[in-house]
C-alpha positions as a printed NumPy array, in Angstrom:
array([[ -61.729, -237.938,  151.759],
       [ -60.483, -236.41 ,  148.453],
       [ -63.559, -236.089,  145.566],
       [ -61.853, -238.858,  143.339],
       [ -61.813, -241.141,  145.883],
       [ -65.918, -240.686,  146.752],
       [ -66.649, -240.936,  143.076],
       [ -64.768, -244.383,  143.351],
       [ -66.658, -245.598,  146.283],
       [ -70.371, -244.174,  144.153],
       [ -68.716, -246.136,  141.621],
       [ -68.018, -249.556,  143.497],
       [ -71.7  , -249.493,  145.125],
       [ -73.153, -248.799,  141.317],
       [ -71.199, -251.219,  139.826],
       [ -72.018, -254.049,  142.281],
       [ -76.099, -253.114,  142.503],
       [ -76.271, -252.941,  139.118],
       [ -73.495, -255.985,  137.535],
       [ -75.35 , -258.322,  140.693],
       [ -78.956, -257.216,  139.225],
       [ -78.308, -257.887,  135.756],
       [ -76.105, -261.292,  136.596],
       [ -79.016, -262.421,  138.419],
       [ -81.249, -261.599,  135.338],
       [ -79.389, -263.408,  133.145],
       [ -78.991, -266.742,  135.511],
       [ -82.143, -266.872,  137.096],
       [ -84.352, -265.674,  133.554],
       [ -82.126, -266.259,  130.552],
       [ -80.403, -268.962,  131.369],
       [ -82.831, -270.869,  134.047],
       [ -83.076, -274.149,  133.018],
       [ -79.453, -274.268,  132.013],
       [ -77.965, -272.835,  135.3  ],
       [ -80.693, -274.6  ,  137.769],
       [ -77.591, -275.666,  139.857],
       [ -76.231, -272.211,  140.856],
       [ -77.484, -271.184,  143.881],
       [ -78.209, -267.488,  145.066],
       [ -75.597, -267.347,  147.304],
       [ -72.519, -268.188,  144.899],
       [ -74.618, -265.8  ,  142.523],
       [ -74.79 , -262.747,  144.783],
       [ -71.193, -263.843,  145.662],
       [ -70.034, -263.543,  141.985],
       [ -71.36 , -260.433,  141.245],
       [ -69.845, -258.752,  144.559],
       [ -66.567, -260.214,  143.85 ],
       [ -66.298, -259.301,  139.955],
       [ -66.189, -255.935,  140.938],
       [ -64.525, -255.699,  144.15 ],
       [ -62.093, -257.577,  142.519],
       [ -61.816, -255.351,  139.204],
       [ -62.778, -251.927,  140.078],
       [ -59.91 , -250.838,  142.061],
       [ -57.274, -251.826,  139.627],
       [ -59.407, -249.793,  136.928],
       [ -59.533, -246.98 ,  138.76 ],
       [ -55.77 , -246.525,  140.699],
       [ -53.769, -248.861,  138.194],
       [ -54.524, -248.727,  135.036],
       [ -54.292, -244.904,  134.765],
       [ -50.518, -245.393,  135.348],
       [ -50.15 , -247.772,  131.912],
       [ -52.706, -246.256,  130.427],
       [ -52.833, -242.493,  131.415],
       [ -54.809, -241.256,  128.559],
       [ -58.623, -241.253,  128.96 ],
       [ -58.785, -242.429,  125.422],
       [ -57.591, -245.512,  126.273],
       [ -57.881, -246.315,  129.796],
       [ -61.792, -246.338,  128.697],
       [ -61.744, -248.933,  126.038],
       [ -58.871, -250.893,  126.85 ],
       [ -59.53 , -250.904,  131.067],
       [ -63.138, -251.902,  130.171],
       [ -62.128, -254.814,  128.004],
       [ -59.363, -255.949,  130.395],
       [ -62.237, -255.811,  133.062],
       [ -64.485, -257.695,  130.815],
       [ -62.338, -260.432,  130.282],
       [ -61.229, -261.06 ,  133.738],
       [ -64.447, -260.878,  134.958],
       [ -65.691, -263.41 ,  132.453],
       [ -63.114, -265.883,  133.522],
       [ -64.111, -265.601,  137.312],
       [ -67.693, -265.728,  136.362],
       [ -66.978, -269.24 ,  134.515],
       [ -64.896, -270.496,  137.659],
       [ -67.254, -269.101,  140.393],
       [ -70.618, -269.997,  138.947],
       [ -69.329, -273.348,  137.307],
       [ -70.959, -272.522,  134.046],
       [ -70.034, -272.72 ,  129.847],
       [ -67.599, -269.838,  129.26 ],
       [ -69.683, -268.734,  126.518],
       [ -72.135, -267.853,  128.879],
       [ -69.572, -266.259,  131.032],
       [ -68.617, -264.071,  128.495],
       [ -72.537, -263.305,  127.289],
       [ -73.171, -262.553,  131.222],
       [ -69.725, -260.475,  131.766],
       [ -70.335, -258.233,  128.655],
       [ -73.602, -257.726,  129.825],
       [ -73.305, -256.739,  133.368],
       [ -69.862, -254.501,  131.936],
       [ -72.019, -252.887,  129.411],
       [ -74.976, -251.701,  131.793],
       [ -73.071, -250.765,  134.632],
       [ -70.404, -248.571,  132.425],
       [ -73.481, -247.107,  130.327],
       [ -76.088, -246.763,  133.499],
       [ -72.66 , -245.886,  135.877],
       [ -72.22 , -242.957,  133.431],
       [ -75.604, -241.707,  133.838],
       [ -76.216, -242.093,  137.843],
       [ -72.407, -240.864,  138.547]])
């Protein structure tokens, strides 16, 4: 397996650990009394999914379209955000504000803690 490829897969399992942890956080904490109905499993589900569902296309599409560094970073990341936000919303059956508090959040700590552990 080539090196870019393992640093993808280090990637993936960060992401997921860490965007599920601070999802959780947010629902179960933050947001308790609001998001009583969602259950752990469509919780755990959502925060697997976001970034199966993200991650690859950051990491072995978008440096096609965007194939400078300076703005796969900014502009993938945002893209991701988004998206993610919008599944959140659907999956969890919450306010898309929220969606888009709890997106940015779990984006922002994986991409600044991801940096750090990989």
């Amino acid at each position: 397996m080539q090196n870019y490829e393992i640093k993808f897969l280090l990637a993936l399992l960060d992401t997921v650990i860490i965007e599920t942890i601070v999802m959780i956080f947010f629902v179960k904490k933050i947001y308790k009394k609001d998001m009583e109905h969602v259950s752990w499993e469509r919780l755990i589900f959502a925060g697997v999914f976001c970034s199966f569902a993200t991650i690859p296309y950051l990491w072995f599409i978008a440096p096609y379209f965007l194939p400078s560094k300076a703005l796969l970073y900014p502009v993938g990341e945002i893209v991701v955000f988004l998206i993610e936000s919008v599944m959140i919303f659907f999956i969890l059956r919450i306010k898309f504000t929220r969606a888009l508090i709890i997106s940015l959040s779990c984006n922002l700590a994986s991409f600044l803690l991801g940096m750090y552990v990989i």
